[in-house]
N, C-alpha and C positions, 0 to 999 in steps of 0.2 A: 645626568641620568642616562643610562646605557638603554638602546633603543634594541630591541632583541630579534626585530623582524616578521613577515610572519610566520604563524606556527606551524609546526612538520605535523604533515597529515598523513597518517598511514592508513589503507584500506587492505582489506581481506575480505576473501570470498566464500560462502557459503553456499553447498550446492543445497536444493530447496527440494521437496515430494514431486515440483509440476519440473519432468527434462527438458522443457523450452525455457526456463527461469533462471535466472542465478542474481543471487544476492550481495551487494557489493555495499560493507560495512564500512564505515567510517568512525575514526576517534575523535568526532568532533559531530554537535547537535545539527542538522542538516533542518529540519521542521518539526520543533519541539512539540510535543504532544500532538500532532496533528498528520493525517497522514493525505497521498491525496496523489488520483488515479489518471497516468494518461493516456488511454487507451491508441491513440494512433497522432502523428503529427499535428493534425489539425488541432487539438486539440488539448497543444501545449503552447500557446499563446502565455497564460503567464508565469510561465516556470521558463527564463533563462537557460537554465540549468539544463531539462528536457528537451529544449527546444536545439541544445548545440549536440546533446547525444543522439538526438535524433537526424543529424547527420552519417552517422555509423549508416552505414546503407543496411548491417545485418539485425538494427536495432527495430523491434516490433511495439512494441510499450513501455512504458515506464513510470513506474510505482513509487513515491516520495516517501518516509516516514520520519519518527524521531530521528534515527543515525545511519539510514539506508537507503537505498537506491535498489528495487528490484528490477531487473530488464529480462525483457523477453525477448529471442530472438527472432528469425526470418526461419522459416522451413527449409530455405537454399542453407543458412551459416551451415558448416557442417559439424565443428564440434566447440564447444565453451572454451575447451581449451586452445584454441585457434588464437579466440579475441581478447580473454580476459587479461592480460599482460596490456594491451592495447586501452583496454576503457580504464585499469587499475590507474594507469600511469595518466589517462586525461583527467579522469577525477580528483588524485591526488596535485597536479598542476591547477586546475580548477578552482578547485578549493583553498589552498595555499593562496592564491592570488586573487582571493575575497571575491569569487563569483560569487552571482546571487542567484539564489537556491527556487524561491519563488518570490514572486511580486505580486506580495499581498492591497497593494492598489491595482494592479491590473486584475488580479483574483476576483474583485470585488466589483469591478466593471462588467467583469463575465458571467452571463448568468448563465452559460452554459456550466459550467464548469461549479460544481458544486464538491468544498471540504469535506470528507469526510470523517463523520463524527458520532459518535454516540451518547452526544452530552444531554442529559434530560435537560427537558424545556418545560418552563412555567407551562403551558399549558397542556403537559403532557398528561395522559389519566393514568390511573393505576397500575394496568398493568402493564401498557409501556413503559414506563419507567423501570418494572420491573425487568422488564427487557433489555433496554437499553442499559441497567447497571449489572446483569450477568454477561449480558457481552463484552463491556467495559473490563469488568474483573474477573470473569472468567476465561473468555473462548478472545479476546485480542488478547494476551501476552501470550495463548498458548501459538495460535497462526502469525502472528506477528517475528514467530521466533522463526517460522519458515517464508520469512519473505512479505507475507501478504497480510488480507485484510478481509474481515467480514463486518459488515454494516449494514444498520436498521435502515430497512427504507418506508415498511409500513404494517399496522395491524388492521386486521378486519374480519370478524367474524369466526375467531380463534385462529387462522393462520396470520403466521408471524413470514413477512417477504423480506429478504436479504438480498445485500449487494456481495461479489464474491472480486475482490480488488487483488492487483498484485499477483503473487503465485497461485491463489487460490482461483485465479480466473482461466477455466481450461485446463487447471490441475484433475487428469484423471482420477485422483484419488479423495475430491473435493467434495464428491456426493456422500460418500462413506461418512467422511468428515460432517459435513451436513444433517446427514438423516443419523446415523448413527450414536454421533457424538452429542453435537449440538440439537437436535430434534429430542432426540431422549432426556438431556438435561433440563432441558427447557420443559418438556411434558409434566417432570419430577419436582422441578421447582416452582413453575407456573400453571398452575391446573387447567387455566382458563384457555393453554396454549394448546390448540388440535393438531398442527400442522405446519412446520416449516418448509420454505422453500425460497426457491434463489438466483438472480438473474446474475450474470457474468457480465461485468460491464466491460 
């Protein structure tokens, strides 16, 4: 049996709406269905993966998904175009040589650090769930394509409160996105919905 090695990983970049962000794609499933936010060193204990990007001294966050990796940078870097030749080629070495992306036993030890997910829950009532399946199927593939991530964090009293993950966290163009987009959708689809809003994690 001919043993073929491991497989050629290529990445490419997509610039994202937030100019501190840029999205670094991969052909290959990095954290299938599940995406999940690091907002500063401390706080990538179980992501491997996070933990050695954030060596990059110009690296500020960094955002996990299905087949991507968003990073934000430092206000010093001076432009994406500087570094990205630099994180392209560690990525692609990375992943070729079966780094591990996150460690979902360590994940599970940490309770700070919580998946981000929109999966209804048995004991969810009605109209979260109604929530959490038009974020699911509508408003994540649309923000998802620019890098980030929007997630239910809680309902009470018709406002619906959101996590703004990934590019959309400090993306100037995230409140538009927000009120405009997703607040009116929501208002049209779920009656009961008065009010969205949204913390940046």
């Amino acid at each position: 049996m001919i043993q073929t090695g491991n497989p050629v990983i290529s990445i490419y970049t997509e610039m994202t709406p937030n100019p501190e962000t840029m999205k670094f794609v991969a052909n290959k499933l990095l954290y299938p269905g599940k995406s999940i936010d690091f907002p500063d060193e401390a706080s990538a204990a179980p992501s491997p993966l996070a933990k050695e990007l954030f060596t990059f001294p110009f690296i500020k966050s960094v955002f996990i998904a299905s087949n991507f990796v968003t990073l934000t940078k430092t206000n010093e870097t001076e432009e994406w175009m500087d570094v990205i030749p630099t994180v392209k080629q560690f990525l692609k070495e990375y992943l070729e040589n079966g780094g591990v992306v996150v460690n979902e036993e360590e994940l599970a030890a940490s309770k700070a650090q919580k998946v981000a997910s929109n999966t209804v829950a048995a004991d969810d009532d009605d109209v979260v769930k109604r929530i959490k399946e038009l974020l699911e199927n509508y408003v994540k593939p649309a923000v998802e394509m620019d890098g980030g991530a929007i997630q239910f964090k809680s309902y009470t009293d018709g406002v619906v409160n959101l996590a703004l993950q990934g590019s959309c966290s400090g993306c100037p163009s995230s409140m538009i996105t927000l009120k405009a987009g997703i607040e009116g959708m929501m208002k049209r689809m779920i009656p009961e919905v008065q009010e969205v809003v949204a913390d940046a994690e």
